[in-house]
ROLOKE-671659 format. One record per residue (C-alpha): x, y, z; residue in one letter. Coordinates in pm, whole numbers, plus 50000, padded with zeros to 5 digits. Example, Ala and Ser with C-alpha at 12.3 -4.5 7.8 and 13.67 -1.06 7.14 Angstrom:
2
512304955050780A513674989450714S
This chain:
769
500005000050000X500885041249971X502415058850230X499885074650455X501365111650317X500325100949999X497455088350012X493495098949941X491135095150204X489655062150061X492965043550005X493865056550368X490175037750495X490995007250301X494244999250383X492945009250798X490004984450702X492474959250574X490324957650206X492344941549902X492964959449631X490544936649423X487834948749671X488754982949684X488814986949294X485524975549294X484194999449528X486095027649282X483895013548995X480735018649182X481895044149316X482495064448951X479085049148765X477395083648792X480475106248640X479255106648278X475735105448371X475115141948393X473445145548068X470765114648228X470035139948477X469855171248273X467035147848058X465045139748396X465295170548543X463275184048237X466315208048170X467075192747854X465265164047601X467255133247493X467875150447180X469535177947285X471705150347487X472645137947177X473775171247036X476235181647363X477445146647337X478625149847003X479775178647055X481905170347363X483195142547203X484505163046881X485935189647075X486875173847436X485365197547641X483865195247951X479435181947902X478395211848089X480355243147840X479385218747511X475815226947653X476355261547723X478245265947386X475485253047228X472925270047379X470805242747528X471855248947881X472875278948127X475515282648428X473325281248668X471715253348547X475195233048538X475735243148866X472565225048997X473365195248784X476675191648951X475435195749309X472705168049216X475455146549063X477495149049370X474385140949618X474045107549371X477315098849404X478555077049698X481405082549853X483945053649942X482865059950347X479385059350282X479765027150022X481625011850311X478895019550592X475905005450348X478244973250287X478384969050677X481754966050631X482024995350907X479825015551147X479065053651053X480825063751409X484225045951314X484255058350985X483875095551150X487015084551377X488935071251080X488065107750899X489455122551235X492785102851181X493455111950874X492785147950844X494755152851150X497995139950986X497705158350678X498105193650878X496335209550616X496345248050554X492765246350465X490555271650603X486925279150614X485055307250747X481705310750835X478325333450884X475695316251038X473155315151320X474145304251639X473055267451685X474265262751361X477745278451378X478475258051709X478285222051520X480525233151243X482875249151470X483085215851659X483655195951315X486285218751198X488085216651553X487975177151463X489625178351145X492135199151212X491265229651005X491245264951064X488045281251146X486945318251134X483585333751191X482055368051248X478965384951420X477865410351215X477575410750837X479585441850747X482395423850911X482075394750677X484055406750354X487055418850562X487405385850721X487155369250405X490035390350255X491835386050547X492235345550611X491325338950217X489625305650278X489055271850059X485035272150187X482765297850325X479615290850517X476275308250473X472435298550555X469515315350527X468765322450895X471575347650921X471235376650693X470575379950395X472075351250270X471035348649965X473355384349921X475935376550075X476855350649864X476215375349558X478805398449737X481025375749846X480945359949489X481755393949326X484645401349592X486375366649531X486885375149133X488825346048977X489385326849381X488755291649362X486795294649710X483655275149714X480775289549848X478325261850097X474635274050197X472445258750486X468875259750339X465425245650481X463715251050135X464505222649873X462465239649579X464615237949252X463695274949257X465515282249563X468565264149426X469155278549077X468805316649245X471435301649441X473675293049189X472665316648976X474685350449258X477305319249295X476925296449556X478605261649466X477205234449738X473585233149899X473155222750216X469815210550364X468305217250689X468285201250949X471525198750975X472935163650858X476835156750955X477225133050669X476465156950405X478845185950538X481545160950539X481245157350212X481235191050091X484465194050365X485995166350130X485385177849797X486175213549882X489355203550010X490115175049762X489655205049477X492025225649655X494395201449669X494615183349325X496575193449082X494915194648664X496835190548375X497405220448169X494795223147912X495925236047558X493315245847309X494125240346909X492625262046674X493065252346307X490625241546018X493105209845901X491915181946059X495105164646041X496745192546159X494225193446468X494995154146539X499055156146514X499235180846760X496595164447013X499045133447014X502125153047037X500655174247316X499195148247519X501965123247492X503325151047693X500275148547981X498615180547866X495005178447814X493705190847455X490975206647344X489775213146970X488365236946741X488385242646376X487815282246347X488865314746513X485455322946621X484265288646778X487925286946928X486945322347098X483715311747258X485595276947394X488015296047512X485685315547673X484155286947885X486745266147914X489445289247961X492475269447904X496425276748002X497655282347618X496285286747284X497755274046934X495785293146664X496135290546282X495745319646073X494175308945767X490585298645888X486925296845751X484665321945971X486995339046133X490895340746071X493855342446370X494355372846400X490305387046427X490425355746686X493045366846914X492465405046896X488945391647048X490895369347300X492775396747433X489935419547445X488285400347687X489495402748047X488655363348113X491495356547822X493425384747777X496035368947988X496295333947811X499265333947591X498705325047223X501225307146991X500535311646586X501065278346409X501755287646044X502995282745675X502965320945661X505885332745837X506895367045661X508265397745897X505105412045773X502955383645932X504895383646246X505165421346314X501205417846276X500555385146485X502505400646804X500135432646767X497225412046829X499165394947133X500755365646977X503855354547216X505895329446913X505115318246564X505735281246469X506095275246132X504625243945973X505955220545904X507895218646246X510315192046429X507905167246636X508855178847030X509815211346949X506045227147060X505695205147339X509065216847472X508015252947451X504895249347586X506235238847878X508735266647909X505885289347914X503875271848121X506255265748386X505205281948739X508145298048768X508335316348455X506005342048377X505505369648055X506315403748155X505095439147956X508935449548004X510695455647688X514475457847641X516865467047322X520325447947333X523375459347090X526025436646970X527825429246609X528225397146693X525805369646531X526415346346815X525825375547109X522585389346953X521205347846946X522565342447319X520085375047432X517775368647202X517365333647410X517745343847772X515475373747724X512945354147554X513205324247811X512895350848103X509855362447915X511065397947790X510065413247496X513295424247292X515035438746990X517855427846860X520195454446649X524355453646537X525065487946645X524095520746875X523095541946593X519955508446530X519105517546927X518695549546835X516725544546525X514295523246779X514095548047049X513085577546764X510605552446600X508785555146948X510045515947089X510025522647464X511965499047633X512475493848060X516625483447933X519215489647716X522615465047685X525215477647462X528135459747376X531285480447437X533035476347090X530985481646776X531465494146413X529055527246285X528905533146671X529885520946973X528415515847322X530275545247528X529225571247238X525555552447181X525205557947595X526115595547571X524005601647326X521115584147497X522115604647861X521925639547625X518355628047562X516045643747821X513505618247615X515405588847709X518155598247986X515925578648288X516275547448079X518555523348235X522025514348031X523855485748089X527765484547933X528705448547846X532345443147766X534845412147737X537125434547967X536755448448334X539435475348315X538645501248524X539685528748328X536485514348085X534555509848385X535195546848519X534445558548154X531145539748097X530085550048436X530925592648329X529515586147980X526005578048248X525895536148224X523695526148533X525925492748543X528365470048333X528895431948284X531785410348165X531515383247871X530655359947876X528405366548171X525685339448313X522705340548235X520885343248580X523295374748681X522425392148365X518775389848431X519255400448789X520875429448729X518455439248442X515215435948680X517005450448941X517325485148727X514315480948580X512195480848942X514205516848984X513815528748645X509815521348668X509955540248994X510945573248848X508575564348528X505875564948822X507275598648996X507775615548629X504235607848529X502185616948853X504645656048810X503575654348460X499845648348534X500345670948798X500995697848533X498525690148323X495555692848614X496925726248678X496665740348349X493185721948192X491305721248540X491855753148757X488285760548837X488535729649013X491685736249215X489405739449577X488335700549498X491975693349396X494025708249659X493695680049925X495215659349701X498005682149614X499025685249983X498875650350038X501815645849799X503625674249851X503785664050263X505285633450158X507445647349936X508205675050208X508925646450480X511655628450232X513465667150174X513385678450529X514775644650627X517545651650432X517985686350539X518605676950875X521575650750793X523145683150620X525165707950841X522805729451038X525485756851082X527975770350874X531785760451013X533135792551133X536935797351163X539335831151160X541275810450878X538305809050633X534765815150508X531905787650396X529245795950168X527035766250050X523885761249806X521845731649799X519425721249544X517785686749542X516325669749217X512845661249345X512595679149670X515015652149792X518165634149644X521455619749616X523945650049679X526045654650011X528025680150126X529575680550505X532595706050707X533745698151046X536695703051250X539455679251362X540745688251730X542295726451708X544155725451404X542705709551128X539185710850909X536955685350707X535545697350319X533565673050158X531225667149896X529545635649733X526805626149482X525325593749522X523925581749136X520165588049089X517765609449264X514675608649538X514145588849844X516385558649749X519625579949725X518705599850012X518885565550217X522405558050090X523545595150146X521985590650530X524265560350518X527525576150440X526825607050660X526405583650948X529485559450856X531505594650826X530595610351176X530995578651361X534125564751181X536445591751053X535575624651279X539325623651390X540825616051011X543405634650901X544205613150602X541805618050299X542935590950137X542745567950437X538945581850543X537835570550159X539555538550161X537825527750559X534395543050410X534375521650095X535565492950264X531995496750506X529815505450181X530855477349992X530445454350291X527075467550426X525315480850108X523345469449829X525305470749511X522495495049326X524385530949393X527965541349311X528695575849449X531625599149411X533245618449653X536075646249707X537515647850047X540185671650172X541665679850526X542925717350599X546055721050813X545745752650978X549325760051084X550955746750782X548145763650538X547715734150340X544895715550190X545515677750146X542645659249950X541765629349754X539435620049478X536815590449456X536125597649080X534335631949121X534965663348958X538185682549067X537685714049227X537545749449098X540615767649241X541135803649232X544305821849327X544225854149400X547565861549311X547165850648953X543745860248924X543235827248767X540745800848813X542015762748738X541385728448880X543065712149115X545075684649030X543885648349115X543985612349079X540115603848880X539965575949144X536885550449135X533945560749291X533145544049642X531115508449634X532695493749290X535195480449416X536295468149738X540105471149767X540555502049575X543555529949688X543055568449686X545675587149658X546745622049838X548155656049675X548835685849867X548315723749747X549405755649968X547015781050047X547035818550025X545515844750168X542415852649972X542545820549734X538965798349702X538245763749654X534965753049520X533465722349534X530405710949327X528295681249234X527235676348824X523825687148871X525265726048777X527125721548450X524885693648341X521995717748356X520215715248019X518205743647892X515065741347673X517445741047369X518815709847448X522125725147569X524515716147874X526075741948092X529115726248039X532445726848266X534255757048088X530985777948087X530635772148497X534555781648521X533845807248324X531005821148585X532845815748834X535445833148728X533255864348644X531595860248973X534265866449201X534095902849282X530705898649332X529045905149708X527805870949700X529475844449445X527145816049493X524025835949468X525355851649127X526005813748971X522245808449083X520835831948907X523195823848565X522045787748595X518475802248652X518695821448332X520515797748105X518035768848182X515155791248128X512345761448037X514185738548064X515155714348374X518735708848583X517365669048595X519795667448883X520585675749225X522735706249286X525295710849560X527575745849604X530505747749851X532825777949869X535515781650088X537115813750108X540445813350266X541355845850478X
């Protein structure tokens, strides 16, 4: 015999009652007789006349569907109606217990113990909750306690659809002594959606009325009163038995060819799927309709109604929309293609194909852990074998892609409108490659937010540094696996879907402002809702900035701060070291919003509680990226430019993690330059990097300022940067101002006019005296 963990209840009662297998296959038989009797009891029931029997049997047998949808295909019977045949086909039908009881082979109180046995050593998540009158609700509580399932009930009826949502059970309990019950199910029915939780109702009236109302606002077992224990256990059993089993995948096959329709039901079912047929687009829509089956494989040459009017229906309809659809074809042009995947299509097969080959994919799409996503992405590579290698891992992983040889073909898609979550660009490339294809993307205030991902056969990090200036979100080495490169795309994708979100609520923001202000008073609620939250993230990050300026007799700190979105990635900090030295630093953490404030909370903290007595620049950025890299997630880079000012020997000693060098002006010279630096990697690439030091004297009346990108790559409506030399150039011309800082503002201000800084910006002068 089975294991007890595997078994069903009746092999579990045999094998207790010691019953051979001889017997107990017997009792199966007897046991089944009624399963393809429902059309009998359609024909007595005076739903149906032998006739029509006929009809829904032929048709079931052409197209292997289910008795109940041929009749509802046809016409000749409705949902409701099915529903009460079922329910009376179930009542009919004994159960193994019951067959054992009217043998005498055991008495109805040790088959309830043997019940009690079993269900308390499957530990079974099942759950049931329940609305009913008192007496009532006591007795099922009591059963429920006996099997081992979890039980839930309420008091008052507005409490019933939270509960519901709340423990989301297998079975739900109603009667009609306890609200309107009658309602409830029609509520609860509507709130469940697509749930497979079956709905049970106590009833004293046994009119056939009563019962197809019943099924009719979706209640799935009758009950009737008085109360009888045998009949709830078998509702218990079949509720639970459906929630355990597991069906075969059903696959419908659309496709006028009758041979056609009979090759692929063997190949598919050699395979364990279960196939259903149909010989036109719009017959295939209504079956699909009813019986609503995992895939579709539709033909596009068809009498009544071709593939593609077929699916465009499909996918119009919110009970299919969602099944995936695979054209089988002789017509396989880029033509047909480009027009079968705008009507939803996920493949084309082209006939004649290798036997295995469908079944094989089938499965790949079916497989639970594998699921088709709306996310589009555009890979670049000259190489034939590259472009097949992510043409196969995104299609496996269910993205939608395009394949081109070059940037200037990911261009040519993002200008034809193709709007894809991901770009990957392979490094070296004739017409152009993927450093200048990424620069030209990042100059796009169209298509800057999309994520770029650098992939190379080399991880020098003089490339790395430059695809990471050039504004690559990430890079990956050849040949790279295929589970990290999908990883790494989702992972970008989640943030770059993030700021799609934040970008269109600003933009509809805008929109409600201009079209709708005589409706601002209804509107502003919401406005203030967002903006607090928006507030809450900025004035967080307000507070982890200095709240006082540094004062010292040796020099002067002016500082402007300008976040993104209200809140973002820039830092900028000044402290002093004991009595003779001081702390200027400033940082940019890549991207913008809540995320980056997080990691710049992160640093600040790591910097005031680990390096607050530094006096090494060099050593502070090598003990800080050393903590990043350990404690962070790898989704941020951020640069950084930390010096240390010796106030006796009037020197400033600094080093670089790959941000932009300093504007220094000496007074002397009247000349502004930059001061000299190693480029350095930026913190959290990599985890044993060295930053080295350089030293520069300091004069009376000389300035260093230190800046974040968000200034010179301010872009106005033109399409122009700032640009480096243009901010040197303003600072330059700003020096005799009263207040240097403020006059850059107002340039920047001017220059942008319509247009948008798309980044943080972060101002420190300091003035030496």
């Amino acid at each position: 015999m089975t294991k007890a963990k595997n078994q069903r209840i009746g092999e579990f009662i045999a094998e207790k009652l010691n019953i051979s297998s001889e017997k107990f296959n017997e009792l199966l038989e007897i046991q089944s007789r009624l399963d393809d009797k429902l059309g009998d009891i359609a024909v007595l029931e005076g739903l149906i006349s032998g006739e029509e029997k006929e009809q829904i049997l032929d048709f079931q047998k052409k197209h292997n569907v289910h008795f109940g949808n041929a009749g509802i295909f046809l016409g000749l019977l409705k949902y409701s109606q099915l529903k009460y045949l079922l329910d009376i086909q179930a009542k009919k039908k004994h159960r193994i217990g019951e067959l054992l009881v009217k043998k005498k082979m055991i008495e109805e109180g040790e088959l309830l113990e043997l019940l009690s046995q079993f269900y308390s050593k499957q530990k079974t998540p099942f759950s049931i909750v329940a609305f009913l009158s008192d007496s009532l609700l006591q007795q099922i509580r009591e059963i429920a306690k006996t099997y081992n399932y979890d039980f839930h009930s309420c008091d008052k009826e507005e409490d019933l659809p939270a509960l519901v949502e709340l423990h989301s059970p297998q079975l739900i309990f109603l009667d009609d002594q306890k609200g309107n019950g009658l309602k409830n199910a029609q509520r609860l029915f509507k709130q469940l959606g697509s749930k497979s939780t079956k709905i049970a109702f106590f009833s004293s009236s046994e009119k056939k009325l009563m019962a197809l109302t019943g099924y009719t606002v979706g209640i799935d077992y009758f009950l009737p009163l008085p109360f009888n224990i045998r009949h709830l256990i078998n509702i218990i059993i079949d509720a639970d038995i459906q929630n355990k089993k597991s069906l075969k995948k059903s696959i419908l096959v659309v496709d006028d060819s009758h041979t056609i329709r009979i090759s692929l039901q063997r190949e598919l079912e050699e395979e364990g799927y279960q196939v259903i047929l149909s010989e036109n687009g719009e017959e295939g829509v209504k079956i699909a309709t009813l019986e609503k089956p995992d895939l579709i494989t539709m033909d596009i040459d068809m009498p009544v109604m071709n593939g593609y009017d077929a699916c465009r229906k499909l996918k119009e309809n919110p009970l299919t929309a969602t099944i995936p659809i695979i054209m089988i074809t002789a017509r396989n042009s880029v033509e047909e293609r480009s027009k079968g995947f705008e009507v939803g299509v996920v493949e084309y097969f082209t006939k004649p194909f290798t036997k295995g080959h469908l079944a094989t994919y089938i499965q790949h799409i079916l497989s639970d852990n594998k699921e088709l996503r709306k996310d589009k992405v555009i890979a670049a590579d000259d190489s034939k074998f590259s472009q097949s290698i992510f043409k196969s891992v995104l299609n496996q992983y269910g993205f939608e892609s395009k394949i081109v040889e070059n940037g200037q073909g990911v261009l040519d898609l993002l200008n034809e409108g193709y709007k894809p979550s991901c770009i990957l660009l392979d490094y070296r490339m004739p017409v152009m490659d993927g450093l200048e294809t990424c620069k030209r993307i990042k100059e796009n205030k169209l298509y800057r937010q999309i994520p770029v991902i650098i992939v190379t056969s080399s991880l020098n990090k003089n490339l790395v540094i430059q695809a990471i200036k050039t504004g690559a979100e990430d890079y990956l080495a050849k040949p790279f696996d295929s589970d990290e490169l999908i990883a790494r795309i989702e992972s970008h994708i989640k943030n770059y879907t993030l700021i799609n979100q934040l970008n269109k609520e600003i933009q509809a923001r805008k929109v409600i402002e201009r079209k709708l202000i005589d409706r601002n008073n209804e509107l502003k609620s919401l406005y203030k809702k967002i903006n607090h939250q928006l507030k809450e993230t900025g004035e967080l990050q307000q507070k982890l900035l200095p709240e006082k300026i540094l004062t010292s007799e040796r020099f002067k700190i002016d500082v402007v701060y300008q976040p993104c979105y209200q809140s973002g990635g820039d830092y900028y900090d000044f402290f002093k070291i004991g009595n003779d030295y001081s702390c200027f630093l400033i940082a940019d953490v890549s991207g913008h919003g809540a995320s980056a404030t997080i990691i710049m909370t992160n640093v600040r903290n790591y910097i005031h509680l680990l390096l607050n007595e530094a006096t090494s620049p060099g050593m502070a950025l090598r003990v800080l990226n050393g903590v990043l890299c350990e404690h962070s997630v790898n989704t941020h880079y951020l640069t950084m430019f930390y010096s240390i000012y010796d106030h006796k020997k009037n020197t400033l000693t600094y080093a670089s993690a790959g941000h932009f060098p300093p504007m220094f002006y000496k007074k002397k010279e009247n000349t502004v330059s930059y001061l000299n630096s190693y480029d350095g990697t930026p913190l959290v690439l990599f985890d044993d990097d060295d930053f080295p030091e350089l030293t520069v004297d300091i004069e009376e009346g000389d300035m260093v300022l230190l800046y974040t990108d968000g200034y010179h790559e301010s872009t106005n409506s033109k399409g122009e940067y700032l640009s480096l030399s243009r901010m040197q150039d303003v600072f330059h011309k700003s020096i005799d101002k009263k207040n240097i800082l403020d006059s850059m503002m107002s340039f920047n201000k001017t220059f942008l006019d319509e247009g948008n800084s798309g980044d943080d910006i972060a101002l420190m002068l300091v003035k030496f005296l």
